[in-house]
C-alpha positions in Angstrom: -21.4 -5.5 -33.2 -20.3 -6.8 -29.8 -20.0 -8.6 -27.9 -16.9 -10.4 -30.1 -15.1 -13.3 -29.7 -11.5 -14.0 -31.2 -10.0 -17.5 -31.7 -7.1 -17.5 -33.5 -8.3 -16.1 -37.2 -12.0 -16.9 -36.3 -14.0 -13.6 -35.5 -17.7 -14.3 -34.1 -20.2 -11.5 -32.8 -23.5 -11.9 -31.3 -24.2 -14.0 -28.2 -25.8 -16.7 -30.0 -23.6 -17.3 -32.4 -21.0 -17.5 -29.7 -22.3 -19.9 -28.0 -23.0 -22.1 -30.2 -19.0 -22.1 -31.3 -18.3 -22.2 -27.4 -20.4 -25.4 -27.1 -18.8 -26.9 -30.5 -15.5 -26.4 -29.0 -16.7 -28.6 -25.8 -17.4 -25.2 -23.3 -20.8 -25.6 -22.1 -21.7 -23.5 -19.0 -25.1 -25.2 -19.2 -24.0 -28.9 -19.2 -25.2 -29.5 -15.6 -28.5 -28.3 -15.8 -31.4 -30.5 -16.0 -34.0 -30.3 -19.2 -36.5 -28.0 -17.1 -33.5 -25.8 -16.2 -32.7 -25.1 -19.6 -36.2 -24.5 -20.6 -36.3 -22.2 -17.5 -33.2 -20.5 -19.2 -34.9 -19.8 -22.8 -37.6 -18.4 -21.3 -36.0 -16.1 -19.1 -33.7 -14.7 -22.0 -36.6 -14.7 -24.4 -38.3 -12.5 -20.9 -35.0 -9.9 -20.8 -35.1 -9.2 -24.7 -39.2 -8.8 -24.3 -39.2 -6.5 -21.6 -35.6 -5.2 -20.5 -33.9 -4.4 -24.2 -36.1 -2.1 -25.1 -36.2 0.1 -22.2 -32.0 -0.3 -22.2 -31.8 0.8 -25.5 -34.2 3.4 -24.4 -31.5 4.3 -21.7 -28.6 4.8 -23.7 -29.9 5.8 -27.4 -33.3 7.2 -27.3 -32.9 10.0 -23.8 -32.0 12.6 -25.0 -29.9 13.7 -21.9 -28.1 10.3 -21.3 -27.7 9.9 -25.5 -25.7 13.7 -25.7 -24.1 13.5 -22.4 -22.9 9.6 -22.4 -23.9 7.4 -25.0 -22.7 9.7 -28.2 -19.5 10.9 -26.6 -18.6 7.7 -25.3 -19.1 5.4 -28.1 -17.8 8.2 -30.7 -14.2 8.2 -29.0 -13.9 4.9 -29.9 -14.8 5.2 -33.6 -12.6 6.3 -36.8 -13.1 9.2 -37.9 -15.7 10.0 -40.1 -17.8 7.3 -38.9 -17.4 9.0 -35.6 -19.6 11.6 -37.0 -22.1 9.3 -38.2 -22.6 6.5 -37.0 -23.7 7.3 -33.4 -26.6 9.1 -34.8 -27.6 5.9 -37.1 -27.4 3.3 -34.2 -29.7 5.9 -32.1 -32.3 6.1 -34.8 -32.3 2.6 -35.3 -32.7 1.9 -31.3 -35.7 4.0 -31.5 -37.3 2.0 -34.7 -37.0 -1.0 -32.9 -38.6 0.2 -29.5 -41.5 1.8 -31.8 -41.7 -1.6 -34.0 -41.9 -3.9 -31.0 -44.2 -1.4 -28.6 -45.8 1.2 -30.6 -49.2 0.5 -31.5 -50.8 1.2 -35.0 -50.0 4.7 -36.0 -50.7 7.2 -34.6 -49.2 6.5 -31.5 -48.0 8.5 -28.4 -44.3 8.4 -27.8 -44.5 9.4 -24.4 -46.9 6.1 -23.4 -44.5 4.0 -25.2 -42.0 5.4 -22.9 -44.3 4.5 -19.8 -45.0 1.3 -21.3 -41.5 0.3 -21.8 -40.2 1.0 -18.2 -43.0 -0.2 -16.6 -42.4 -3.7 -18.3 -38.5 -3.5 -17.5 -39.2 -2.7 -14.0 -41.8 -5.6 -13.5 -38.8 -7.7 -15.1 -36.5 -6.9 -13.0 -38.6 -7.4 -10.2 -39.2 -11.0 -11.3 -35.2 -11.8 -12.1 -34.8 -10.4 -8.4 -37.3 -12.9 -7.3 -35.9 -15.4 -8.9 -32.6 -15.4 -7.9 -33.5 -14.9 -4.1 -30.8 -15.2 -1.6 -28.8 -17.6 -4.7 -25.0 -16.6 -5.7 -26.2 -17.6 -9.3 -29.7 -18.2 -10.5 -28.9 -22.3 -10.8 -27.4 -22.5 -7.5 -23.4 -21.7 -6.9 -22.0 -22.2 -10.7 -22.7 -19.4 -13.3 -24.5 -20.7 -16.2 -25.3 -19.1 -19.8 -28.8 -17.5 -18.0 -26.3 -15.4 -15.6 -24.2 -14.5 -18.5 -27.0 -12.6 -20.1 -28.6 -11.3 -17.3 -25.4 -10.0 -16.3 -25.2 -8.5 -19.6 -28.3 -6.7 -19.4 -27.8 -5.3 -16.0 -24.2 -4.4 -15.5 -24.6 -1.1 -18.1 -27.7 -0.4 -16.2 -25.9 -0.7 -12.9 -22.7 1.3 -13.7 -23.0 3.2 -16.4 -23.2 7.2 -14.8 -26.3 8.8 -16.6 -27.9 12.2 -15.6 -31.4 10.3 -16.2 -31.6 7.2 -14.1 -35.2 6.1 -13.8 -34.2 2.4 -14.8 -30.9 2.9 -12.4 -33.1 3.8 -9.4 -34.7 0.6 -9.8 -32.2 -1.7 -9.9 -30.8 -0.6 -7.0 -33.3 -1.2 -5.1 -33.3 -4.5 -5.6 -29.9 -5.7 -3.2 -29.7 -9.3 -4.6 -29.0 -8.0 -8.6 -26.8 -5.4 -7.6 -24.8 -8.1 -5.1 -25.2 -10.3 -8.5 -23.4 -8.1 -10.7 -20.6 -7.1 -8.2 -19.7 -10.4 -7.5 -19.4 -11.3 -11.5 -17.3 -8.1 -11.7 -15.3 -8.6 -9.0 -14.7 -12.8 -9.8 -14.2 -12.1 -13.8 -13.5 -8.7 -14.6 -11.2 -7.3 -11.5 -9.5 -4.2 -13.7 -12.6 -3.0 -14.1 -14.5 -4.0 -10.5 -14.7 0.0 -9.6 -17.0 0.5 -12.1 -15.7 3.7 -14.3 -17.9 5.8 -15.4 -17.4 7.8 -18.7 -15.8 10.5 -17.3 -13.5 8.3 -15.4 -12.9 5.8 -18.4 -9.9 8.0 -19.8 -7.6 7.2 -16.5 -8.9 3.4 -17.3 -7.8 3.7 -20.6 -4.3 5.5 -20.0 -3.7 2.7 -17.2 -4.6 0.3 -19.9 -2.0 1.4 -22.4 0.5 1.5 -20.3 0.1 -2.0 -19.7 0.0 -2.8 -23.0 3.4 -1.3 -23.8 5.2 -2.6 -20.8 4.0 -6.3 -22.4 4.9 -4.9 -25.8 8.4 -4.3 -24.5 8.7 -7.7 -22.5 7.2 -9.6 -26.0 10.0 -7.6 -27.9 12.6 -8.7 -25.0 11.6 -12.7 -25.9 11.4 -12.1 -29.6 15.1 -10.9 -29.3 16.9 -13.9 -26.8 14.4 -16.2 -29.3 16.1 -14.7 -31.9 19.6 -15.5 -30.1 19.0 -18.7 -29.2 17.8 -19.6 -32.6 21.0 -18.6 -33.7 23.0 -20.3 -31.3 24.5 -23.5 -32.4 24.4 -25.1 -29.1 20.5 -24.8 -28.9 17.7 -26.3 -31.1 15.7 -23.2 -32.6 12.2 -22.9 -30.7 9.9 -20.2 -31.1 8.9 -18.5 -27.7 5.2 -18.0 -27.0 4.7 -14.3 -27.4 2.2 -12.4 -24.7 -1.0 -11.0 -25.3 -2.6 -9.2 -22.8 -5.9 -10.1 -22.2 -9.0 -7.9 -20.6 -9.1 -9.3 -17.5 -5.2 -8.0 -17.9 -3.7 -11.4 -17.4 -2.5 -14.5 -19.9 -5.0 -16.1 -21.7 -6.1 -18.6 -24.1 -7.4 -17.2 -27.5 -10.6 -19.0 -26.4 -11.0 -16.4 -23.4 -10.4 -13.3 -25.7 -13.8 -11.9 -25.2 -14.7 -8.5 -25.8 -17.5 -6.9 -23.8 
C-alpha cells in the first residue's frame, strides 16, 4: 500500500493514518485554518474519493490499453518475482469491483455507461477543484495545507503519467490553474523528479538514482571507517558519526520526511 511513511522502526501506510501520526508528532499543515476551512477540506476530499478515484483507477487498472502498456509493466518491475506475475492482475480486478460496487447499478448493468458515468463525474470534479482554486498558489491562500496534499495526489498521475488513452488527461489540461498547481508542488518538493518521467523514461531515472545511492553508500562507508579510527584513537572520545541516508527529494533528511509516493 502507499503512500508509506518511515520513522525510525514505525512503518505507516495510508493517508489517514499518516496524518494522524504527523499531527501526534506536532506536524499539522492544517493548524492555521479556520473551523469552516477545515470543514471545507473534508468535504472536498470526501468530493475527490466520490468522483475522481474511481475514474483514476479507471485510468490505470481497468483500460485495457493504458493497464498492458503502462500500469502492468510498470508496477510489475518493481515487484518480486512471483508476485510479479500475480499481483498486477489482482489489484486490476479489484479496481474494477470497486468502480462497479460504488457506480454500477443493480445487476444487470452496462459497463460501458458506468464508464460514461465515471468520467463525466471526474471531469465535473475537476472542473469545480479548478474553480476553486482560481488564480490561488494553494487552495487556502499561499501555504499548502493537507487539502493540496491530496489533491495533488490525485492529479499529479493524471497529469504525468504517459498513457496511449488520455480522455481524463485531455481534461486536465485544459484547465491551466491545476496543471500550474501541480508543477509548482513538483518543482518546490520533488525537484529530481520535476521533468515528469514517463514509464519509458523512468529506467534513466532509476539508473541516475542508483548511482546516487552508491556514491552515498561509499561516502557512509568513508565515515564509518575515520569513525572507526577515531574511536580507536586514544586522544579522542569515541562518538558515533551520523551515517547518510539519501532521501527522495535526493537530499538529507529527517526520518520524519522519509515519505514514499
Amino acid at each position: 500500500d502507499v503512500p508509506v511513511l518511515i520513522s525510525e522502526d514505525i512503518v505507516i501506510s495510508q493517508p489517514a493514518k499518516i496524518l494522524n501520526f504527523l499531527r501526534k508528532q506536532k506536524y499539522n499543515a492544517d493548524y492555521e485554518l479556520s473551523a469552516k476551512q477545515g470543514a471545507d477540506t473534508l468535504a472536498y476530499i470526501a468530493l475527490l474519493e466520490e468522483k475522481l478515484l474511481p475514474a483514476l483507477l479507471h485510468t490505470f487498472w481497468v483500460e485495457a490499453e493504458n493497464y498492458c502498456s503502462v500500469t502492468k509493466p510498470w508496477f510489475a518491475s518493481r515487484i518480486a518475482f512471483p508476485l510479479s506475475l500475480y499481483l498486477p492482475g489482482k489489484m486490476s480486478r479489484e479496481a474494477l469491483n470497486r468502480i462497479l460496487l460504488t457506480r454500477g447499478g443493480p445487476p444487470p448493468y452496462s459497463l460501458t455507461e458506468v464508464e460514461a458515468q465515471i468520467y463525466r463525474d471526474a471531469k465535473e470534479c475537476l472542473n469545480l477543484l479548478s474553480k476553486r482554486l482560481g488564480t490561488s498558489q494553494f487552495f487556502f491562500g499561499h501555504t499548502p495545507t493537507t487539502l493540496d496534499a491530496f489533491v495533488f495526489g490525485f492529479l499529479a498521475p493524471i497529469y504525468k503519467v504517459c498513457f496511449p488513452r488520455v480522455q481524463l488527461q485531455e481534461h486536465l489540461k485544459q484547465l491551466p490553474n491545476l496543471c500550474r498547481f501541480c508543477d509548482d508542488i513538483l518543482t518546490c518538493y520533488f525537484r529530481l523528479t520535476v521533468a515528469g518521467h514517463s514509464p519509458a523514461g523512468q529506467d534513466t531515472a532509476d539508473a541516475n538514482l542508483q548511482k546516487l545511492t552508491q556514491l552515498v553508500n561509499k561516502e557512509s562507508n568513508l565515515i564509518e571507517k575515520m569513525d572507526d579510527n577515531l574511536r580507536k584513537s586514544p586522544q579522542h572520545p569515541p562518538r558515533k558519526l551520523t551515517t547518510l541516508k539519501l532521501a527522495a527529494g535526493g537530499e538529507e533528511s529527517s526520518p520524519l520526511s522519509r515519505l514514499s509516493p
